[in-house]
N, C-alpha and C positions, 0 to 999 in steps of 0.2 A: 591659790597661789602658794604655792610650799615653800615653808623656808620664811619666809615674812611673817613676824611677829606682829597681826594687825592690831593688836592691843595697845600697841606702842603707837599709832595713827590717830588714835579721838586726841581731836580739838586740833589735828596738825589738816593744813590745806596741802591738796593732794591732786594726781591728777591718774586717775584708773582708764583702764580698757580692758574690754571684756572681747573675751575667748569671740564672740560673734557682731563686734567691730562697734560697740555702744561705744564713747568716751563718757565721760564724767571727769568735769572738777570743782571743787570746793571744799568745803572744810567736814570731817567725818566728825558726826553728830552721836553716833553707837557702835558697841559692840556687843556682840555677844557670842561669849565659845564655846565650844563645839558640845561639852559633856550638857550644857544647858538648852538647847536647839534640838530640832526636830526635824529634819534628820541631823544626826550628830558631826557636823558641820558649821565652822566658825562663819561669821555671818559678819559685817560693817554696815552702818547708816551713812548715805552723805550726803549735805547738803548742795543742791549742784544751783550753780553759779548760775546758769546759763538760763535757766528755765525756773528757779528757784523753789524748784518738788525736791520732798526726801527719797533717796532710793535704796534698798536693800538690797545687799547683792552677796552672795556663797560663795565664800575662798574659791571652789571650785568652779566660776561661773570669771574668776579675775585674769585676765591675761598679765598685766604688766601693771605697776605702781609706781608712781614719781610722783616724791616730797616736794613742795613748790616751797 
């Protein structure tokens, strides 16, 4: 998701969708950017609410973001 500064999202509750129709929401647990990652790709943790797994998921992999 270009444009969105995910850094700014740990510890804020969130609600994501991904490019292949996943939701997720709860509160983002990690970051990590891009120059640190493997491929060099910013990366987020979140805690999801619903099922209460952590999940990782690649800027490129984020459709849309809304701050709850």
């Amino acid at each position: 998701m270009k444009g969105k500064n995910l850094e700014e999202l740990l510890n804020k509750k969130i609600k994501l969708t991904t490019f292949n129709g996943n939701e997720y929401e709860g509160i983002v647990i990690g970051y990590v950017p891009a120059q640190d990652n493997e491929p060099e790709i910013e990366e987020i943790s979140i805690q999801n609410a619903k099922d209460n797994k952590t999940y990782s998921l690649f800027e490129n992999e984020v459709k849309s973001i809304e701050i709850l």
